[in-house]
C-alpha positions as CSV (number, residue, x, y, z in Angstrom):
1,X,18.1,-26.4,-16.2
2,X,16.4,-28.5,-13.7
3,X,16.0,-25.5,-11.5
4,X,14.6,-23.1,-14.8
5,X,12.0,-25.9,-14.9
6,X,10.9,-26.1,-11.2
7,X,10.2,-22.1,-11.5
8,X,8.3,-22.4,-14.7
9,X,6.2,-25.3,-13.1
10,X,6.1,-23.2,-10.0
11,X,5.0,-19.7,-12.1
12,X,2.5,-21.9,-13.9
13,X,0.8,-23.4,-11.2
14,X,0.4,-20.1,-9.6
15,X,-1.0,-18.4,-13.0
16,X,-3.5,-21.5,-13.2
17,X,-5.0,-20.9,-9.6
18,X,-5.0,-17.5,-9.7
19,X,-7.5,-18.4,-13.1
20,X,-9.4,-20.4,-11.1
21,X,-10.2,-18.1,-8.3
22,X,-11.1,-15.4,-11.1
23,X,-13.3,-17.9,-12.6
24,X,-14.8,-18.9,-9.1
25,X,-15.6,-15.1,-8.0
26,X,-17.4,-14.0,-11.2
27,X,-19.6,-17.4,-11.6
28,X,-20.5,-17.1,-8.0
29,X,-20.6,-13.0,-8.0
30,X,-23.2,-13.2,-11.0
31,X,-25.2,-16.8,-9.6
32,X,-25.5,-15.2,-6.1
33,X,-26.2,-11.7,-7.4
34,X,-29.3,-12.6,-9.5
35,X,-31.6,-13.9,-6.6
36,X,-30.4,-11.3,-4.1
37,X,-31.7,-8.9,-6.6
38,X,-34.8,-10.7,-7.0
39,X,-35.1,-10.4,-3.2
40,X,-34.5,-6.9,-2.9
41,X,-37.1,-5.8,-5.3
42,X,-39.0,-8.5,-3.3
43,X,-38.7,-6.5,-0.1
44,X,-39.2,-3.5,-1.6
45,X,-42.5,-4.1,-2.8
46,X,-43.2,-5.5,0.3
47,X,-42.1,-2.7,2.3
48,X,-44.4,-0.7,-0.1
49,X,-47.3,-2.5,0.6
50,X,-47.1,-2.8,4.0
51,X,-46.7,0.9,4.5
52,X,-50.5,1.4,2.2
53,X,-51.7,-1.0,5.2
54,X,-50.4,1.4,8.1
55,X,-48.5,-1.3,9.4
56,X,-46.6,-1.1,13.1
57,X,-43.4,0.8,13.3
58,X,-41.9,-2.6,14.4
59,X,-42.9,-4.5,11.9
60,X,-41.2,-1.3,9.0
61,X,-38.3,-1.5,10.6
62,X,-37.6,-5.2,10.8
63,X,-38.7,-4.6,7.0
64,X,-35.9,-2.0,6.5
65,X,-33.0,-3.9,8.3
66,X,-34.1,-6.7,5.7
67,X,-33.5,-4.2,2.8
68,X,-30.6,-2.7,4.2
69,X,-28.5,-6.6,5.3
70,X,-29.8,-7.4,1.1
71,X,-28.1,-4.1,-0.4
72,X,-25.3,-4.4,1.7
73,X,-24.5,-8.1,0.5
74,X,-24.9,-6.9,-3.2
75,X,-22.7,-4.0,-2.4
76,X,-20.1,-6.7,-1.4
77,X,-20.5,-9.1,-4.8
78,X,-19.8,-6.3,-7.0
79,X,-17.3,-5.4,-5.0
80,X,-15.6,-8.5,-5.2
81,X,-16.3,-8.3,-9.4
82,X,-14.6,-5.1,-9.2
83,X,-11.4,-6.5,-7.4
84,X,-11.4,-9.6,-10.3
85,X,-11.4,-6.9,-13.0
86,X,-8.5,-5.1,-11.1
87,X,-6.5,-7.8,-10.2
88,X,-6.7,-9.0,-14.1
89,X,-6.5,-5.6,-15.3
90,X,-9.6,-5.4,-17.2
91,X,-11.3,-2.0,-15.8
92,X,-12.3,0.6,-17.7
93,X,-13.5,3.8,-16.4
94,X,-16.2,4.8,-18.2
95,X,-15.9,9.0,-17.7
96,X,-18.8,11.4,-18.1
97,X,-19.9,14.8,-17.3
98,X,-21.6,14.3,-13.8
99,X,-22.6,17.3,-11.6
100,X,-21.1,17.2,-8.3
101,X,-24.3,17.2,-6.6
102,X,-25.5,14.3,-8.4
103,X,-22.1,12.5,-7.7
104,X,-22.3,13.1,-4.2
105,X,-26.2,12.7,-3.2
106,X,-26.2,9.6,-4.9
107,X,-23.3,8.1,-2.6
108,X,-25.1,9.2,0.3
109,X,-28.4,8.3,0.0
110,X,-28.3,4.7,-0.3
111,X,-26.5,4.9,3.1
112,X,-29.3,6.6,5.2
113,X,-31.6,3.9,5.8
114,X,-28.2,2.0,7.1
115,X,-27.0,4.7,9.3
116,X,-30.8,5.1,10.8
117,X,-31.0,1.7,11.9
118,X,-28.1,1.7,13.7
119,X,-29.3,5.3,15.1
120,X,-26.3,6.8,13.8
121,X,-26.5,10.6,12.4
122,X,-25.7,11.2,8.6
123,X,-25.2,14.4,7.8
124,X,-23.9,15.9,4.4
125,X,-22.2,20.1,4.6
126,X,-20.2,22.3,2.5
127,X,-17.6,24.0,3.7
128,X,-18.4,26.9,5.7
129,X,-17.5,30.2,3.3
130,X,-16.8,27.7,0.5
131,X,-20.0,26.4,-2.3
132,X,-22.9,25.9,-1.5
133,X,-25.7,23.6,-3.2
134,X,-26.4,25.6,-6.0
135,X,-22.7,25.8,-7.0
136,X,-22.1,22.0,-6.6
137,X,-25.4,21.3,-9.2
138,X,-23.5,23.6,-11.9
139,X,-20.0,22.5,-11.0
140,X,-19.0,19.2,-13.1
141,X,-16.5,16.8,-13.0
142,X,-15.2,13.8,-15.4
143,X,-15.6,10.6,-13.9
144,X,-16.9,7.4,-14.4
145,X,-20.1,8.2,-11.8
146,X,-20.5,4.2,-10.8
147,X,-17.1,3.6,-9.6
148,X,-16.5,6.8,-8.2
149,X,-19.8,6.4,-6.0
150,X,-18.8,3.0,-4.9
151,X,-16.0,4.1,-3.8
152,X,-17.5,7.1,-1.7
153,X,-20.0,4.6,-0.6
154,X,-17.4,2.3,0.7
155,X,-15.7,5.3,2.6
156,X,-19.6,6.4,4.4
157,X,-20.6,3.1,5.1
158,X,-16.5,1.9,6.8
159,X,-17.2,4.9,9.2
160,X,-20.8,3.9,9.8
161,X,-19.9,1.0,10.8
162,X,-17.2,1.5,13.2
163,X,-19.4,4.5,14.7
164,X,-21.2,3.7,17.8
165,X,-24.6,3.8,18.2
166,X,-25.7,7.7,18.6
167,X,-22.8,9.2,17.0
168,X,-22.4,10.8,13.7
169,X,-20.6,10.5,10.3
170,X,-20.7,13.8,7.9
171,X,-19.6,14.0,4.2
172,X,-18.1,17.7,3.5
173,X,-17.1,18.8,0.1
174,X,-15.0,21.6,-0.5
175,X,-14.0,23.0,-4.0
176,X,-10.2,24.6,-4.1
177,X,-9.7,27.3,-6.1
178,X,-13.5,27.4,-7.0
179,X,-13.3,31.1,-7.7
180,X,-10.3,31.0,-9.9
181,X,-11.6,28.1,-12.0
182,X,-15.1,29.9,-12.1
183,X,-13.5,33.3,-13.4
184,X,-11.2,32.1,-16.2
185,X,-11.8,28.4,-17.0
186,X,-9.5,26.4,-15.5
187,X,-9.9,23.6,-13.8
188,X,-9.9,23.6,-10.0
189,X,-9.8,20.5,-7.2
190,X,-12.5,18.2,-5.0
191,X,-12.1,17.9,-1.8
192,X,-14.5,15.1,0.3
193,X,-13.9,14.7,4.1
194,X,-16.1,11.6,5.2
195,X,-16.1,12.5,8.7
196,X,-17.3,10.2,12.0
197,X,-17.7,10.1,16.0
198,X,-16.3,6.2,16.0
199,X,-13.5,4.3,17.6
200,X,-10.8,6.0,15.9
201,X,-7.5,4.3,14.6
202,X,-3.6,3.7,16.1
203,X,-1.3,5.2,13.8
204,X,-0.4,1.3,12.7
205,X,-3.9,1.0,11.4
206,X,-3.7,4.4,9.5
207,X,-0.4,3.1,8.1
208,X,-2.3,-0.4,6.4
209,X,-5.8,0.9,6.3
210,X,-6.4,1.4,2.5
211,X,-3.3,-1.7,1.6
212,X,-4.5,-4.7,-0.3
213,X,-5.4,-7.5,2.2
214,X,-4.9,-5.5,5.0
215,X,-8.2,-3.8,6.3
216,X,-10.6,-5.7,3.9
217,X,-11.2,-5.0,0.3
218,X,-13.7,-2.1,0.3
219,X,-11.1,0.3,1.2
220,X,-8.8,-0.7,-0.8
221,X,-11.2,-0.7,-4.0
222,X,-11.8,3.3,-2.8
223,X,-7.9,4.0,-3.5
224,X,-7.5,2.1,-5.8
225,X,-10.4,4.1,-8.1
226,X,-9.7,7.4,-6.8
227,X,-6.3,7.2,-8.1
228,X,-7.6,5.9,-11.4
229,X,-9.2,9.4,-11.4
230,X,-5.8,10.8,-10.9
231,X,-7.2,11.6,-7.4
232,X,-5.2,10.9,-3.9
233,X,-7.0,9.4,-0.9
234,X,-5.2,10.0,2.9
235,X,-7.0,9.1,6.6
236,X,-6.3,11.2,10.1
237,X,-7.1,9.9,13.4
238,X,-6.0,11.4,17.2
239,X,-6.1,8.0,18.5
240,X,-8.2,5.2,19.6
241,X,-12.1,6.6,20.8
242,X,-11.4,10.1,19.1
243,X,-13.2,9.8,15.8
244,X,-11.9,9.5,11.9
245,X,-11.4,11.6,9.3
């Protein structure tokens, strides 16, 4: 009896922390996420202004890192409201029609002022012999487009920043039995390599890189909404200095 009672405490005190911390990341997710909003736009405007007044190149860059450190940090607060509704189980996908093109553009973007200021080169392909642009703004998929870009988001900007400076990170699509789905209906697959130059992993690290608590929490957020999709999400590396895929 004695020892059922120890485990419930136990259990209990456990369930009661784990509400705390919840409590603690949405009330400082939302607190800190309203100003650094307010500062972005701030920026922004800024940036805007500055630019109608031909300022220096210096001076429009140290702008842009300032826009780029303020999206990054509010990339990390709703990433950490994303892990609270995961961890509690309260996240719904909210599915749509979304072109492809749309789905993937609007990953990649966001990224490009990040990856020029650490002179890094972002490219975006298809597939040699496979779609092209035109086929990807007519090709649609189901998904809930917010998630799905965070997580694509989080897979560009890991390998931009463990890229050194000069190298390159690409984002190829490639659409598997595109002509079979195209000529009868069905459905057919989405393939996206996120490509880059950068240090490259041991297999140990490709073994833990997408586990909870292992690698940090952006990766893991990517798995964990790609398989909400019904999707599946694998890394490659050669080796240490020989680049990521």
């Amino acid at each position: 009896m004695q020892s059922q009672i120890h485990q419930y405490n136990v259990e209990k005190a456990q369930e009661e922390a784990l509400d705390t911390k919840r409590i603690f990341v949405r009330y400082v997710s939302h607190e800190i996420r309203t100003p650094l909003s307010i500062v972005s736009m701030g920026i922004g405007f800024l940036k805007s202004q500055l630019m109608k007044n031909n300022c220096t190149d210096d001076t429009a860059d140290v702008i842009e890192e300032m826009r780029v450190a303020c999206m990054a940090s509010l990339d990390v607060l709703n990433e950490l409201l994303s892990y609270e509704k995961l961890e509690s189980g309260l996240m719904r996908l909210e599915r749509t029609l979304t072109p492809v093109w749309s789905l993937l553009t609007q990953s990649l973007q966001p990224l490009a002022s990040t990856a020029r200021v650490s002179n890094i080169s972002l490219k975006f392909k298809c597939k040699e012999g496979d779609v092209c642009k035109s086929d990807l703004e007519n090709i649609m998929v189901r998904v809930d487009m917010t998630k799905v870009c965070m997580a694509l988001k989080n897979l560009i900007s890991n390998a931009i920043k463990h890229t050194q400076k000069g190298g390159s990170v690409s984002m190829t699509v490639q659409c598997l039995n595109y002509d079979k789905a195209k000529s009868d209906g069905r459905q057919g697959i989405i393939r996206v390599l996120v490509t880059d130059t950068g240090i490259g992993m041991t297999e140990e690290t490709q073994f833990r890189l997408f586990k909870e608590g292992e690698t940090g929490l952006g990766l893991w957020l990517a798995k964990t909404i790609i398989e909400l999709h019904n999707g599946s999400i694998s890394c490659m590396s050669r080796g240490l200095g020989e680049g990521s895929i």
